[in-house]
C-alpha positions as CSV (number, residue, x, y, z in Angstrom):
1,X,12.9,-30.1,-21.9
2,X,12.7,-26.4,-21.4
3,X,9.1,-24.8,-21.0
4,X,7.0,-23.7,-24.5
5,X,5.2,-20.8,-25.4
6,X,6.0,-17.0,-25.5
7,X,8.4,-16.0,-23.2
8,X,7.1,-13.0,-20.5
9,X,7.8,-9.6,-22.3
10,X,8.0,-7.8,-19.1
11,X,7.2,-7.7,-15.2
12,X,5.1,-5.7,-13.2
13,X,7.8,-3.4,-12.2
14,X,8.8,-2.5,-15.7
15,X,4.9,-1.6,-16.7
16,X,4.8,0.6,-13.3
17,X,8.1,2.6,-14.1
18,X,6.8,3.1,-17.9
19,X,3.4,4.5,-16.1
20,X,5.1,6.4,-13.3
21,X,7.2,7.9,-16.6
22,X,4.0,9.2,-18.1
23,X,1.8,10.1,-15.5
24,X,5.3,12.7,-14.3
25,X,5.1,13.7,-18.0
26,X,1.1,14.2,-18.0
27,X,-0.5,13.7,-14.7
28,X,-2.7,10.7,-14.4
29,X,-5.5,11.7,-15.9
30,X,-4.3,12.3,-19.3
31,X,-2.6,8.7,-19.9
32,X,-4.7,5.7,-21.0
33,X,-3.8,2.1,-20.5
34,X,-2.6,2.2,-24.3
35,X,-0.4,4.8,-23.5
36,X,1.1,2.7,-21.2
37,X,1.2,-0.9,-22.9
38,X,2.8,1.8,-25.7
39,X,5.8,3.1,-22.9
40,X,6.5,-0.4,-22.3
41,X,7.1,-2.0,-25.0
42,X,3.5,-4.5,-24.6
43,X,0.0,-5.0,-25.9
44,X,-2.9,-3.8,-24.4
45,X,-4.2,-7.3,-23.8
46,X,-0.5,-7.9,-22.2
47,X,-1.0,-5.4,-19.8
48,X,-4.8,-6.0,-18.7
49,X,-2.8,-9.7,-17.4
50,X,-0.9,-7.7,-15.0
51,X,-3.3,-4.9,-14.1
52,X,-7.3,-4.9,-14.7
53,X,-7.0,-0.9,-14.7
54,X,-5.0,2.2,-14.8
55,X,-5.9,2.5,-11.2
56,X,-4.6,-0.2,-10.1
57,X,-1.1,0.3,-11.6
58,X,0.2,3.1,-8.4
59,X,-0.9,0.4,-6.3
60,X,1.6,-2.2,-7.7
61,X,0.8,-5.6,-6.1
62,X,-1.4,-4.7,-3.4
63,X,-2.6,-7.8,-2.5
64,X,1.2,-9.6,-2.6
65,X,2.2,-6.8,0.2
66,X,-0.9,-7.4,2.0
67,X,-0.2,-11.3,2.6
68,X,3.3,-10.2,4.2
69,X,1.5,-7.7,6.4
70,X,-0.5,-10.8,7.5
71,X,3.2,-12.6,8.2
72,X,4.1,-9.5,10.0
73,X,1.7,-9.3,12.3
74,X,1.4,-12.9,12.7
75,X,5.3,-12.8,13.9
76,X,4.5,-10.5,16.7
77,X,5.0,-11.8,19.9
78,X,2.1,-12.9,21.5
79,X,3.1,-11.3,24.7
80,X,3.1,-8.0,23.1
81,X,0.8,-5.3,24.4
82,X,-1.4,-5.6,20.9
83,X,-1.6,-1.7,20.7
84,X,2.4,-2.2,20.5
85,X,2.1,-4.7,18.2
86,X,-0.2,-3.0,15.9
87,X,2.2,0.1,15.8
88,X,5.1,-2.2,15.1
89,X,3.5,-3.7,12.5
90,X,2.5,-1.0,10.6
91,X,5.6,0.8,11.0
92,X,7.2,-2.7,9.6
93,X,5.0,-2.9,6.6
94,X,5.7,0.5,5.8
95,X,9.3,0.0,5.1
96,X,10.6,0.5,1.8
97,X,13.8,0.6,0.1
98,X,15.8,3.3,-0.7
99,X,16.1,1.4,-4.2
100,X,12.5,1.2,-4.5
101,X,10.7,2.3,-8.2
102,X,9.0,3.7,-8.4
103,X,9.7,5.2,-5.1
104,X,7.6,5.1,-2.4
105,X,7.3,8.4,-2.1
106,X,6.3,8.8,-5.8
107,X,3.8,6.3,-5.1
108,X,2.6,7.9,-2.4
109,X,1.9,11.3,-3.8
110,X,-0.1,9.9,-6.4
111,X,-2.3,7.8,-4.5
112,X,-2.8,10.1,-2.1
113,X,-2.9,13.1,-4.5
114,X,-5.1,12.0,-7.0
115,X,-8.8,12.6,-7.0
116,X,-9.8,9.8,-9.7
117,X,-7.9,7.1,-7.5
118,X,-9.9,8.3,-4.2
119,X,-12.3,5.8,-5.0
120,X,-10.4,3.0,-6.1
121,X,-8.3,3.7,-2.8
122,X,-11.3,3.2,-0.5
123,X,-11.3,-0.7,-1.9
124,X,-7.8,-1.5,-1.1
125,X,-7.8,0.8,2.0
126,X,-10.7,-1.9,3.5
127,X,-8.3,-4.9,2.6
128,X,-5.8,-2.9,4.5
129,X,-8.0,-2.2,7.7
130,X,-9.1,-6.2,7.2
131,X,-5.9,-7.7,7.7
132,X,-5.1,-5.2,10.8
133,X,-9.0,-6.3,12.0
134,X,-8.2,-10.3,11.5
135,X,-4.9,-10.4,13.6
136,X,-6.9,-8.0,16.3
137,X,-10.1,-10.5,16.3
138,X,-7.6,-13.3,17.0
139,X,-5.6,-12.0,19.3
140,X,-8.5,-11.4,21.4
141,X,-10.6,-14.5,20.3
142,X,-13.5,-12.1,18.6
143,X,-14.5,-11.7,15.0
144,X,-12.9,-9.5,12.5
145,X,-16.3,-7.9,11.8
146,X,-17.2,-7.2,15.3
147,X,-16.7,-3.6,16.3
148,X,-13.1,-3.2,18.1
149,X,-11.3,-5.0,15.4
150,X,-13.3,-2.9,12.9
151,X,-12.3,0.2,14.9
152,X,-8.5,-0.6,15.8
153,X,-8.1,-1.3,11.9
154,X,-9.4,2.0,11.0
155,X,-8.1,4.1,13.6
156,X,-4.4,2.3,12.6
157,X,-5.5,3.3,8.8
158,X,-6.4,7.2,9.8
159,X,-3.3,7.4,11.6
160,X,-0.6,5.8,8.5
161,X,-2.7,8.3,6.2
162,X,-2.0,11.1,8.8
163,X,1.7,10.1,8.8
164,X,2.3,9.5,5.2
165,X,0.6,13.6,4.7
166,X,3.2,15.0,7.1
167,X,6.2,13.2,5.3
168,X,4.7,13.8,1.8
169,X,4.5,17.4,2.7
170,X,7.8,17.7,4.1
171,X,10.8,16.2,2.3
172,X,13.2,16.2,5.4
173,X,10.9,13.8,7.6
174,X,11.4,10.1,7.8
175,X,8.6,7.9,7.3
176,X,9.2,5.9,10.6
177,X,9.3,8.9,13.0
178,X,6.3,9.7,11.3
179,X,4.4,6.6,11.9
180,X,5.5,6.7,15.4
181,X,4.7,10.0,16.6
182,X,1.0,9.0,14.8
183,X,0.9,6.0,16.5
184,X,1.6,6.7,19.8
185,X,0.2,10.3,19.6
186,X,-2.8,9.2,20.2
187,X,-2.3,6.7,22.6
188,X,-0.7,8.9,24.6
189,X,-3.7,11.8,24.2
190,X,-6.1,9.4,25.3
191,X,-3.9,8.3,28.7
């Protein structure tokens, strides 16, 4: 017997392209969350299922990509220098598809761009720095609230934000040589 009840209108994907549609059209400030259940062909009570709020949409499924960062890191070998492994597992989460809508860059520019998400952004910027401050705190059998796992997950953060300005500013850099040279930029200072 198949399954009952109202088959799903649309995905999470679909709802981000519609938005990414409008906020090209009109920047981000001027469309509401009707605007976009309108674009995509859904109710506003539809859309508040997949996202609680307009600011969450240029962050798509945050907390989806966060659990593979966790796998990610948790695949490192463990006799990896961790500073190594940290780079290398940023650099891996931070792969995209060329295929990817909205693209990454897209994404990017708007998050980073945006005054009214800078807020929003701290919230899911400290998941970020968590998962990076967890995988630290074990591999060195401390807490993920004590200070070094604290600071390697924010240093890691400062430096992907520093990368992701450079490439967003200039269209002919790739995203992995940019996460490098951050990387181990400052590794390499500090030597």
């Amino acid at each position: 017997m198949g399954s009952r009840g109202r088959p799903v209108a649309t995905s999470h994907a679909e709802i981000e392209r519609a938005a990414f549609r409008l906020f090209a059209e009109r920047g981000f400030d001027a469309v509401t969350m009707a605007d976009i259940a309108a674009e995509a062909g859904v109710g506003r009570r539809t859309l508040f299922r997949y996202f609680e709020s307009k600011n969450d949409i240029p962050w798509g499924q945050f907390d989806r990509t966060l659990d593979g960062f966790r796998e990610i890191l948790a695949r490192m070998p463990e006799d990896l220098p961790l500073h190594e492994a940290v780079h290398r597992g940023v650099r891996r989460f931070n792969e995209f598809p060329a295929e990817a809508q909205p693209s990454h860059r897209a994404r990017m520019r708007l998050i980073l761009g945006t005054p009214a998400l800078q807020a929003h952004s701290v919230l899911r910027y400290e998941a970020w720095r968590r998962v990076i401050a967890e995988y630290v705190a074990g591999r060195l059998g401390l807490e993920p609230g004590d200070l070094l796992p604290r600071t390697v997950g924010s240093v890691a953060l400062a430096l992907a934000i520093t990368a992701y300005e450079g490439w967003l500013a200039d269209p002919d850099t790739d995203l992995a040589a940019m996460l490098d040279e951050a990387m181990s930029g400052l590794r390499d200072y500090l030597r």
